[in-house]
C-alpha positions, 0 to 999 in steps of 0.5 A: 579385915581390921585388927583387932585385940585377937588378931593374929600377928606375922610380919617381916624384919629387914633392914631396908623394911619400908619398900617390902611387898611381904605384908601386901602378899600375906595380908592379900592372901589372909583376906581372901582365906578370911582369916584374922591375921595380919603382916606387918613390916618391922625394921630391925637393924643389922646385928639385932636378929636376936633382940628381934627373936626375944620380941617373937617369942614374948609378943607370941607373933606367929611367925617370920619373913626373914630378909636381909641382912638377917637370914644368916644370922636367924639361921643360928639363932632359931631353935631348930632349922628346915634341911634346906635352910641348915644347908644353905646356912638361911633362913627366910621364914620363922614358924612357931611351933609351941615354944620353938622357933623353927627356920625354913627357907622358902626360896628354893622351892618359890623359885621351882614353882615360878619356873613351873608356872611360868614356863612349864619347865621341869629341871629334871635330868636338864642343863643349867647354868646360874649367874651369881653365888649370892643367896639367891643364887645358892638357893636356886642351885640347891633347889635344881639339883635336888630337883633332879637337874643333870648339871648345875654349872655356876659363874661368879666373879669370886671364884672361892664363892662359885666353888662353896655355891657349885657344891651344895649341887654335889656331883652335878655342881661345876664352876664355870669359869670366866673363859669358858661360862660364854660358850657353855651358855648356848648348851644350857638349857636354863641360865639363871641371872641371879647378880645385881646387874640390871637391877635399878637404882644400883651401881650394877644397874647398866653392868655387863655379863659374861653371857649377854642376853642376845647370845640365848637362842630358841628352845632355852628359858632365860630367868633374871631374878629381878623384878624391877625393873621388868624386864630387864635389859638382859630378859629383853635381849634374851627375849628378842634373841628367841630364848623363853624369858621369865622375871623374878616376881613369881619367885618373890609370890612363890617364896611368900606363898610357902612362908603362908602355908607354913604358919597356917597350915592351908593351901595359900592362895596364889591368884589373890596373891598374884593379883597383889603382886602384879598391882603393886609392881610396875606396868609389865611386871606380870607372871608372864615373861617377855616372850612367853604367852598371856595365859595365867599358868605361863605367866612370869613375874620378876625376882622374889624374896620379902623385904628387898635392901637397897642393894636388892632392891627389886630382887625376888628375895623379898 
């Protein structure tokens, strides 16, 4: 559909902007509702959400995918933020609700639906470990616990930041340190790889992990939140070891799909914009995770998120 003077505008700001997947997956997803919208990408350095926010409110754009470097700071700038975005102190979607600019954060709950979708996995009463104390990471741990997730154990290299990440888990929150998160990985049930390691392009790319892949087993789901590349190292170690694999880009669908249902109020359209997704992204990185079946319900893409900066890039935070 082209724009046209009554065209309804959303868009994403970041900074990197250009590589973002956050206007293919909207633009996907109103074409197949036939509405007359369009996303596009704005490039807004760091330091300038604000300036960003007054040209919001003055063009009346309906809404925001929010990405780094800005998620902190719209977080304090917005009129009125989600619960889950005031815990996380992130916002990665802006909605305008008359004259207020309401903050959400989608990632949680992307990451819970892809996890759903690509392994039939529930959280509930389960044992988790997540790699990482990032964004990403604080929002997959939030998410598990209140999905119900019997413990949510977390490993990062800075110990201060494992700790503030283990605590938005409340009593089901740990840290696992470095001697002990290797063991405790082969009792967990999902391990959750949300750092940089892996990720291409990146001086992280061939790191190593205090849980290498071929340690995970049969019976265990193994996530790399990265999607490019697909799969990573790690996923394919994991796989190769027995463990049911998944990538980041149902994260990165899933986090968009709930951006969309917020600003239009409708039921997003998951298959077009999975179709989106998967044509846009490098041969492999499909829903379905390195070891996990064909079909479209078990199907695992790799990490999410709108905008990806260059030291996420390929990550499903945008």
């Amino acid at each position: 559909m082209t724009p046209t003077a009554t065209t309804t505008v959303v868009g994403v700001m970041g900074d990197p902007i250009a590589h973002s997947l956050s206007p293919l997956l909207h633009n996907a997803a109103f074409s197949a509702l036939g509405l007359d919208w369009v996303s596009v990408a704005f490039r807004v350095p760091a330091g300038s959400a604000g300036a960003a926010l007054a040209g919001v409110r003055a063009l009346g754009i309906r809404g925001l995918s929010v990405t780094m470097p800005h998620k902190s700071q719209t977080a304090r700038l917005v009129d009125r933020c989600s619960p889950v975005a005031r815990r996380l102190g992130a916002v990665n979607c802006v909605v305008r609700d008359g004259a207020l600019l309401v903050g959400h954060n989608t990632d949680g709950e992307g990451f819970l639906a892809a996890l759903r979708r690509g392994a039939g996995f529930d959280p509930a009463a389960r044992r988790c470990l997540v790699l990482g104390a990032g964004g990403a990471a604080r929002a997959v741990v939030l998410a598990l616990a209140e999905a119900g997730a019997a413990e949510v154990a977390v490993w990062a290299r800075r110990q201060a930041q494992a700790q503030a990440a283990a605590g938005l888990a409340g009593e089901r929150g740990r840290v696992a340190t470095p001697e002990e998160v290797g063991p405790m990985a082969t009792s967990m049930e999902l391990i959750v790889q949300a750092t940089p390691v892996g990720m291409h392009g990146t001086p992280a790319e061939d790191a190593e992990l205090p849980v290498p892949g071929d340690r995970l087993m049969q019976g265990q789901i193994a996530v790399d939140l990265i999607y490019d590349p697909y799969p990573t190292r790690w996923l394919s170690e994991a796989a190769a070891a027995g463990a049911t694999t998944l990538g980041g880009l149902g994260m990165l669908v899933h986090q968009a799909a709930g951006q969309l249902e917020r600003w239009i109020g409708v039921e997003a359209p998951l298959e077009a914009m999975w179709a989106a997704a998967r044509e846009a992204t490098t041969p492999g990185a499909h829903e379905g995770g390195a070891s996990a079946p064909s079909a479209p319900d078990t199907h695992a893409p790799t990490r999410a998120g709108g905008g990806k900066p260059a030291s996420w890039r390929g990550t499903s935070g945008r």
